[in-house]
N, C-alpha and C positions, 0 to 999 in steps of 0.2 A: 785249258784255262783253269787258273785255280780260286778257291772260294774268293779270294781277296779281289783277285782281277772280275770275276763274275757279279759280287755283290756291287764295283761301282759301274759295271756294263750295265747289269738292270736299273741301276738307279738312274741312270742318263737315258735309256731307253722309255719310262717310264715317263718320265719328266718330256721327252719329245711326242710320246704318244697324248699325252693329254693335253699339251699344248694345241696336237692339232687335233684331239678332238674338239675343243674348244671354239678354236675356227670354224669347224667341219658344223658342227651340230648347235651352234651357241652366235656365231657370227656369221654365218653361212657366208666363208672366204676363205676357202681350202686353197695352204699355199703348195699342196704338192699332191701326186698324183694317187688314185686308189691302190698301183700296182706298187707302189713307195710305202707306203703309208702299210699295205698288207707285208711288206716283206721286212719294216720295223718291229709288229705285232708277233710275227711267225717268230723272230728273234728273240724278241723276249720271253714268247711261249716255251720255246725248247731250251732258253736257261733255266726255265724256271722247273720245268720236267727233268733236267740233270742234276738242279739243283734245289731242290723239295724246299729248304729249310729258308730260301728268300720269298718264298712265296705269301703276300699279306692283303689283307682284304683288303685295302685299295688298290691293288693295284689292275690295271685296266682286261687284264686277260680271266678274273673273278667276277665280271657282270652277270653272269648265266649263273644259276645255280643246277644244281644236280639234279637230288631227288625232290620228290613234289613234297608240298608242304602237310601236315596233316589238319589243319583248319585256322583261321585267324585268330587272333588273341584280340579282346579290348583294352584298348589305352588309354590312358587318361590324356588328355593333349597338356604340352607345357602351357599354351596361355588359353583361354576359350576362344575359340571358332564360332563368330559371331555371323549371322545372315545381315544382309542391309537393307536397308528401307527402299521401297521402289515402286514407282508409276509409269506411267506415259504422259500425262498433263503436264501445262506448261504452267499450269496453276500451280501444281505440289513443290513442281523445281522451285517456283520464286516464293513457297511458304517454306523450303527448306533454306535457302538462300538468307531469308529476313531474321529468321530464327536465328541461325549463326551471327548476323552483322548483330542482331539486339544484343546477344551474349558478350560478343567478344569485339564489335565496334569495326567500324570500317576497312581502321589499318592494319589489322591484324585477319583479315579474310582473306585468301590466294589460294586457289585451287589447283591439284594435279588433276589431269584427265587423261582415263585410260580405258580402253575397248576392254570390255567387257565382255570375257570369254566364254564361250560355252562349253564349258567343262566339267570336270569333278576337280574340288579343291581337297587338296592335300596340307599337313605340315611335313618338314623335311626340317630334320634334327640332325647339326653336326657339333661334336665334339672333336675339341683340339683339332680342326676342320676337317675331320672319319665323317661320312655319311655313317650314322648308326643308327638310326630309327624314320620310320615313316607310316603316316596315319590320315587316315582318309576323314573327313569331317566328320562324318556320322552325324552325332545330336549335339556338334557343337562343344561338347565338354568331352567325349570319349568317340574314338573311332577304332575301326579296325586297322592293326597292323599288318601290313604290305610292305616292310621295306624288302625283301625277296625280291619281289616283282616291281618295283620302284627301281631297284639297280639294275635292270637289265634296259634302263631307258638313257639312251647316250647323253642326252640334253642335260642329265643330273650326273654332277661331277661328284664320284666317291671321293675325291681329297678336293676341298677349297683351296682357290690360289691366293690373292692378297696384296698385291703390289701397294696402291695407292691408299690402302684401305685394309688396316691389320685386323685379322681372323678374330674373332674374340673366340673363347674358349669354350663357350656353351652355347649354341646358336638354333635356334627356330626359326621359319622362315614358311610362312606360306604360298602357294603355288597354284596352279592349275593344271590339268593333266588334259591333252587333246589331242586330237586327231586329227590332220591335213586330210581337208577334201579330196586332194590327189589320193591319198594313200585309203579314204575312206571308196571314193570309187573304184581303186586301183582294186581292193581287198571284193566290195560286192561285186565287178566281174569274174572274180575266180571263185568267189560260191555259184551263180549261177551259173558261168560253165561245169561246175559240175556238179548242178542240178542242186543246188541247197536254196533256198528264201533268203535273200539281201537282207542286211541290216537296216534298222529305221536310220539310223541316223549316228553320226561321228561321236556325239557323248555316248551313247549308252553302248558304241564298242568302246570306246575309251575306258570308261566304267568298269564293262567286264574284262576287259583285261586285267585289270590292278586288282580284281578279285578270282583271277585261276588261282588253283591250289598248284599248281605245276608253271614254274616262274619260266619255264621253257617256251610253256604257249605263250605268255607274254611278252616274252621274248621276239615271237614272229610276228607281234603288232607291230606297228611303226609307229610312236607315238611321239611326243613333246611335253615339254613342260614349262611352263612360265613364270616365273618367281615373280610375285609384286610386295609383298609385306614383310617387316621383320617382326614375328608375334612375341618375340622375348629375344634378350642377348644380353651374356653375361663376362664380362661387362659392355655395356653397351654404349657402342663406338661414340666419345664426347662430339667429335666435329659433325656426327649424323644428326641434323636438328630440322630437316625435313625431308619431305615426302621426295623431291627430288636427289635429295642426298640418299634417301633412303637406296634409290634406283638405281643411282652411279654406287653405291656399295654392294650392290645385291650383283649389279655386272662385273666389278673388278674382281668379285670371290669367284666368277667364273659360272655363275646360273644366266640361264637363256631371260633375258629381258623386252618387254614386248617396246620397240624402237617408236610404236606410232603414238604413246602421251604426250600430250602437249598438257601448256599451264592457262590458266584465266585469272581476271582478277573479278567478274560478272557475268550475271546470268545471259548475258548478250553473248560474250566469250563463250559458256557453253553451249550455248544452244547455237551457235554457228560450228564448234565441231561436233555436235551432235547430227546437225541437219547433213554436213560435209559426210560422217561415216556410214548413215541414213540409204546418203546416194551409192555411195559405192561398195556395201555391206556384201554384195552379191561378186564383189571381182576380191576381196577379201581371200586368201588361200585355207582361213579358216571360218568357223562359224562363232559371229559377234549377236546378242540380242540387247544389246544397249549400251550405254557407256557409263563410267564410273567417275562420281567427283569426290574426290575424296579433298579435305581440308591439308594446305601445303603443311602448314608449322605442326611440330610432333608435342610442343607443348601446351599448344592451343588447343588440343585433343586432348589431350590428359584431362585441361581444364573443363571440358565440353562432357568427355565421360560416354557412356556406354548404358543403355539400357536394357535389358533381361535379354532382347532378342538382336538386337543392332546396335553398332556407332552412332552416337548423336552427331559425330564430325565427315560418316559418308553415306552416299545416296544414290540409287541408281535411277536413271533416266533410260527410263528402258523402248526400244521401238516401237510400234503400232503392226499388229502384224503384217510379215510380207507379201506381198501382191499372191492372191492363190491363184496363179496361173502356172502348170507343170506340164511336163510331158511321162506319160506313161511309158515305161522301161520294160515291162511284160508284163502277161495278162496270166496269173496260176489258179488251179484250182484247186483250193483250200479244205479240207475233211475237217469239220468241226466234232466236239466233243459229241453232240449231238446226233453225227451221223450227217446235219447238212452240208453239202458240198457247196461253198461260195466260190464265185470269178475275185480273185483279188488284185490288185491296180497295185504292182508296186512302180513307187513313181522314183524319181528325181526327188530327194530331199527338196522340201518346202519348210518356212515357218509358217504356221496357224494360229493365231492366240495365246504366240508364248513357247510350244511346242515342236518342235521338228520333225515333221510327217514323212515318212518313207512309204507310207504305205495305205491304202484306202480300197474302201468294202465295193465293191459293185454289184452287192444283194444279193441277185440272180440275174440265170439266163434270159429272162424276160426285160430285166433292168438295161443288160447292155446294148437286148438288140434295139432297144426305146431308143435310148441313147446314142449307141452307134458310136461305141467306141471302141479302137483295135489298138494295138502294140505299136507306140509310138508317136499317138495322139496326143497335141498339149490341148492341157482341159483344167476347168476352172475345179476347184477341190475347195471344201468346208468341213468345219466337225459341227456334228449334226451335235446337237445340244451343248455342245462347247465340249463333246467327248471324242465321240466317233466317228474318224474323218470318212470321209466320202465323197466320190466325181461325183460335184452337179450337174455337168455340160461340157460337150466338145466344145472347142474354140476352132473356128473354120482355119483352116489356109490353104487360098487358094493358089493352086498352081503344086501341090507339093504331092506327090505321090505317097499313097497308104497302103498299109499289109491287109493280107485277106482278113475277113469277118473273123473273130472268133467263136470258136463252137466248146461247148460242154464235152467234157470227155463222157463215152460211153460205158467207160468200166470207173470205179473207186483209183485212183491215182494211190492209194493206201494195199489195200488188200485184194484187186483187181475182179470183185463182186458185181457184176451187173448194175448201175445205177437207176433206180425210179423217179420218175417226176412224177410231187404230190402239188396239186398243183402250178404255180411259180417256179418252185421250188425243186433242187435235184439231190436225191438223198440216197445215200451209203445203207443199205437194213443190216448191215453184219453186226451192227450193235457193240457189244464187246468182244466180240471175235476181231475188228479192226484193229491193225495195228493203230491207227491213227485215234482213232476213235477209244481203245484202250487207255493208251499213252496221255490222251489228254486229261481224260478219266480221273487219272492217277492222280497227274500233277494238281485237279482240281481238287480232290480228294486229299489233300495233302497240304491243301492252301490256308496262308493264314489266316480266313475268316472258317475257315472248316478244321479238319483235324490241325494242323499246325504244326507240321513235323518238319523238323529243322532238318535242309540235305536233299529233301526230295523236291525238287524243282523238274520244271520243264526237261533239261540235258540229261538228269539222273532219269526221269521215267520211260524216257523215247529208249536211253541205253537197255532200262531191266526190259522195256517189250520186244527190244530188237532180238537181244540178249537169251530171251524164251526163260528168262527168271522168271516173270512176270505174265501168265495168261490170262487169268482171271482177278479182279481187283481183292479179294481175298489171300490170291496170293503172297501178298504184300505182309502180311503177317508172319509168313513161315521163311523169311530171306532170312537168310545163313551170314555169316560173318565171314565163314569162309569162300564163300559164293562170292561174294561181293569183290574182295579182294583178286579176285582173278581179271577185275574191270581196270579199265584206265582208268586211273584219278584216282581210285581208291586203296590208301594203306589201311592198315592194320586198324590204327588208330579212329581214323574216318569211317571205315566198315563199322567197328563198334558203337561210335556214336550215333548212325543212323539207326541201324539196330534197336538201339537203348532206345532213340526218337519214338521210334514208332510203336514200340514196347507202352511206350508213359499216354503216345496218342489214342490205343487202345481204349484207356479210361476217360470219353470225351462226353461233354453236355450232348441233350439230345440236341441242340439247334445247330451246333455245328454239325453232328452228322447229319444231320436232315440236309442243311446245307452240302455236303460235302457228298451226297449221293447227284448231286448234279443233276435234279427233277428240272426238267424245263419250266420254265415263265417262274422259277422258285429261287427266289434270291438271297442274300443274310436278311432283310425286311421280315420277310414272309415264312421264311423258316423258324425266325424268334416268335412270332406271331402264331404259328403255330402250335411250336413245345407249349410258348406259356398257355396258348388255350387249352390242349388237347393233356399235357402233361405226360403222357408217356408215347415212346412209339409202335406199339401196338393200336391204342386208339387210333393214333393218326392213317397206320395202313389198316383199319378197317374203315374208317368214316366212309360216310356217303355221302352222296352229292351235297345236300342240303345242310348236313355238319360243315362240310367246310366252307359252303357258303355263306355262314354263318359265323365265320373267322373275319376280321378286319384287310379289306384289299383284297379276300381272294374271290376271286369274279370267276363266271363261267368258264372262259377259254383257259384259267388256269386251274380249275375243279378238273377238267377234262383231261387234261396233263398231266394231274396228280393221279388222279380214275385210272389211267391208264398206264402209268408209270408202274401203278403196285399190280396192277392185273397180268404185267406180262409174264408168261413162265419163267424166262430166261432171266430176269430182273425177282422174280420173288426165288429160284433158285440163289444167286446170290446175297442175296437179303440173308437168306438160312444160312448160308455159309458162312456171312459175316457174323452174325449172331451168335453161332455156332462156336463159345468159345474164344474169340478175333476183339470182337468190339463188347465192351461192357459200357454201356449205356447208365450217364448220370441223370436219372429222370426226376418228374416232380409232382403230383399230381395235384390242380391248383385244388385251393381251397378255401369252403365257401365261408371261414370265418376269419381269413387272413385280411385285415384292414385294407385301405386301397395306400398304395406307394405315393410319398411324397412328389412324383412329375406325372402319376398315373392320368393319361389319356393325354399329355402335351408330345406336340412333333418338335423335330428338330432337325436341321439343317447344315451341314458342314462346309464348308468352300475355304478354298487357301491351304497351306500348311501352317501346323501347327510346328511348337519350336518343345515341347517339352513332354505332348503326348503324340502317339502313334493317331491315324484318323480312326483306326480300329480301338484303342485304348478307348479313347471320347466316347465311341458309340457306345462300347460296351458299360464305362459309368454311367449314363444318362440311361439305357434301359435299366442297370439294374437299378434304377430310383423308376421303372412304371414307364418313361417314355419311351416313343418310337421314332427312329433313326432313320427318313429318310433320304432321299437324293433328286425333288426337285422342290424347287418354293411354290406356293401358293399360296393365298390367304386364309386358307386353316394352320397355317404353317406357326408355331407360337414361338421361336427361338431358330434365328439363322447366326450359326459360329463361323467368324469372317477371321481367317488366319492371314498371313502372306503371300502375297501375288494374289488374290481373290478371284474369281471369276466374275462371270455377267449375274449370276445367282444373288451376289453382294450390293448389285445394282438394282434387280431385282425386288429385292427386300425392303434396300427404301422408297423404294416406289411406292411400293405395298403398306407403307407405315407400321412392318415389323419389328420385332424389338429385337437388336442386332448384339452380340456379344462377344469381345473378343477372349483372349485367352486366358487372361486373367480374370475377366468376370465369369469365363466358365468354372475354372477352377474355384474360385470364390462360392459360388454356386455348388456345386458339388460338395464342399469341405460344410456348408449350411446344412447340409444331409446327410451328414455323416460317412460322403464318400471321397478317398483319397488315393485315387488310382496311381 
């Protein structure tokens, strides 16, 4: 075949393969069979391997990419990535409802409504319709770049097609990235047969998918994607002048469109498919937690406008949580940083207050046999503070046969050490000799409220312990660049950068390393509490009982922790070590003529997310102005910060007759003191 004859074989070849991925992945209505469909693919592959110079980044046999990536980039998004307002009251639905009719009048109000995915939202940028960039929300105004690992997802077509509905030349398009239930249990039975911990739940594989550095492993997810917005288009399509036109355009370019919105023209209309998706959330093939109403007319929305954090023109009507009735899936036992070994309940995905639970504590050995519950038990589950899920109770049924009791393992499932019961309680003593007990070590150590080194996560720490880079947490100082790179995941590029990471995290506040030695009952609270009392960390590992009891919050049972955290050999051996050259310590010793700070002695309170600081940013402005940053309300409480989606804390507070502030009055606040995080 010669180039002439070849370049219009691939071009026809091309043009049939995307057609039926479109079907296949986009319409689920495959007109021809996998062994057709594979023997089209193969064809175009081996023209394209005789003939190198037809080969272009759309074309269908370029989804995979090669080598891994060496870390993400930040991009600014073409339009902002706004968050949207949301409750569960039937009250808010009809104050958002009133607001729009007051604005813009009766006849001009008509509603899209659409399930409301549980996912990560992406933008997807096509020019001259090339998939060329793609960028995960982030803060709304900049995200990381994924488009790598974005084309390796069928659902996203690298070329737009356009029939009814001509391509414009510069296109955004926001999305959702998810994961089918099938394909999320289909994925946690093959980790637990071979022996790994299930995932919680379909977003946060979804998630980390779209953030491997190695577009391959992403590749082995099975993911989706859902287009529902156009965030900018240049020029943007005249005859598009709403929300429904929007959806028939986003479908004829060939992106996957969720088929179940329907339209309203009143809040009767939504809250009857609200109540209708309610019922049947659970036979769903993916995971919905409310529905979205978004205002039909695109120019009615312009008129309405956007405030700092959301659309004033959409709203979500989000569900009440789902029934917590699950069945436990296996019963493992869990090696904490700590050395305790907990029974853990991985269940059947559940909603909880918003949240998608895969998995829940069952304390100890003491707890389950209370309880009496074994593998494959449905049982009623809560988060215990609105945080930490947990089986309350089996639920009977009778007539159905159950597996044997479970028992505590008798050796560490980690480093196969004899286990003790202190105790309730069943514990690992290898300490830092654990692999499990190491590894988590690390990753605490390395967390953002402690050192904060960018790279070293959970996956990276478990690798450098298994690895034998990594025996002792001083270790971590003297990794090699060359060392590294002999790891999966890691080029040249990425070795240096953790390297550098950990080099800068050296130079840390003492409260983060206090924090960041992982002292039992010792949390970021109590660690700030500390530095700023004691000011150096010498004082703090000699105090005595009554020094620290003498600090704000630290009570006995965590004196005793502390007492014995520094007293142990193996723990003041590595202290020396770290010391030693590893950690240079930014200390401060207070002093007795420094004024008192403008919030000194007021609490504060966070719940919600915030849109424009980290929850750690906030805490850390409000101490350095003197206050203390906790994590429950009480009536000492003097400022609870309520961001979006709030908890029961929010509820809480006014109960209490607290003085509530949201994101702008904190800031406001803050910028009065001279601080601008």
């Amino acid at each position: 075949m010669n180039p002439a004859a070849a370049t219009e074989r691939v071009e026809a070849l091309r043009e049939q393969i995307r057609h039926h991925d479109f079907l296949y992945y986009v319409r689920d209505a495959p007109e021809i069979s996998d062994a057709a469909y594979d023997a089209l693919f193969q064809e175009l592959k081996a023209l394209e391997e005789r003939f190198p110079a037809l080969i272009t980044p759309d074309s269908p046999t370029q989804r995979v990419g090669g080598a891994p990536l060496e870390g993400f980039t930040t991009v600014e998004h073409t339009a902002p990535m706004l968050s949207l307002d949301s409750d569960q009251s039937e009250a808010a639905l009809r104050r958002f409802d009133e607001r729009l009719r007051k604005a813009l009048g009766d006849r001009n109000v008509a509603y899209v409504l659409e399930p409301k995915l549980d996912g990560l939202s992406v933008e997807l940028v096509y020019e001259d319709g090339l998939l060329t960039r793609a960028v995960t929300r982030g803060d709304g105004q900049r995200g990381e770049g994924i488009t790598e690992n974005i084309r390796t997802i069928p659902a996203v077509p690298l070329k737009l097609r356009g029939e009814a509905h001509p391509v414009p030349n510069r296109l955004a398009i926001r999305g959702e990235v998810l994961m089918r239930l099938e394909d999320f249990e289909r994925l946690n039975a093959q980790r637990l047969a071979a022996g790994e911990e299930p995932y919680a739940n379909p977003r946060n594989v979804a998630a980390g998918a779209v953030r491997q550095l190695d577009p391959r492993i992403t590749a082995t997810r099975t993911l989706d994607v859902y287009a529902y917005d156009i965030l900018k288009a240049e020029p943007f399509p005249a005859h598009v002048t709403t929300q429904q036109q929007v959806l028939a355009a986003l479908a004829d370019w060939g992106l996957r469109v969720n088929d179940l919105c329907d339209s309203a023209r009143d809040v009767a209309g939504i809250l009857q498919y609200h109540q209708a998706f309610e019922a049947k959330r659970d036979d769903l093939p993916y995971e919905i937690d409310g529905v979205v109403i978004k205002l039909d007319d695109l120019a009615a929305r312009e008129q309405l406008g956007d405030t700092s954090r959301f659309p004033r023109w959409a709203y979500a009507h989000k569900f009440p949580p789902r029934k917590e009735a699950t069945r436990i899936v296996k019963i493992l036992a869990s090696v904490g940083r700590t050395g305790v070994v907990t029974p853990v309940a991985m269940l059947r995905p559940v909603e909880l207050g918003g949240v998608t639970v895969g998995r829940a504590t069952l304390h100890n050995r003491e707890e389950v046999l209370r309880k009496d519950v074994r593998e494959g038990d449905l049982v009623r589950v809560q988060r215990a503070g609105d945080v930490i899920p947990q089986v309350v109770e089996r639920i009977d049924e009778p007539g159905r046969q159950r597996t044997p009791e479970f028992r505590m393992p008798e050796t560490c499932p980690s480093c196969g050490t004899p286990l003790v019961e202190r105790g309730p309680f069943t514990v690992c003593t290898n300490s830092f000799e654990c692999p499990a007990q190491l590894a988590a070590r690390l990753a605490h150590f390395g967390s953002r409220n402690a050192l904060d080194i960018e790279g070293l996560g959970e996956k990276s720490a478990k690798l450098f312990v298994e690895k034998g880079l990594v025996r002792q947490l001083p270790d971590l100082f003297d990794l090699k660049v060359s060392e590294l790179m002999l790891l999966e995941g890691f080029a040249q590029k990425s070795a240096e950068n953790l390297v550098d990471a950990i080099e800068q995290a050296s130079h840390v506040e003492l409260a983060r390393f206090l924090h960041g030695l992982g002292i039992p009952e010792v949390g970021v609270t109590v660690s700030r509490d500390l530095a700023r009392h004691f000011g150096t960390f010498q004082a703090i590992r000699e105090a005595s009982a009554e020094a620290l009891q003498a600090v704000e919050g630290v009570g006995p049972r965590m004196t005793e922790e502390i007492l014995d955290f520094f007293q142990q050999p193996h723990n003041r051996e590595v202290l020396d070590a770290l010391l030693d050259d590893r950690i240079h310590l930014q200390e401060g010793a207070p002093s007795a003529t420094t004024g008192p700070a403008p919030l000194d002695g007021k609490t504060f309170v966070f719940t919600g997310g915030l849109e424009r600081l980290t929850r750690n940013q906030a805490q850390e402005a409000v101490e350095k102005l003197g206050a203390r940053a906790t994590s429950s309300v009480s009536k000492k409480t003097d400022y609870v910060v309520v961001g979006t989606d709030p908890g029961s804390k929010a509820t809480k507070a006014r109960d209490l007759g607290l003085t509530i502030l949201d994101e702008d009055q904190l800031l406001a606040l803050l910028r009065e003191h001279g601080v601008s995080p």
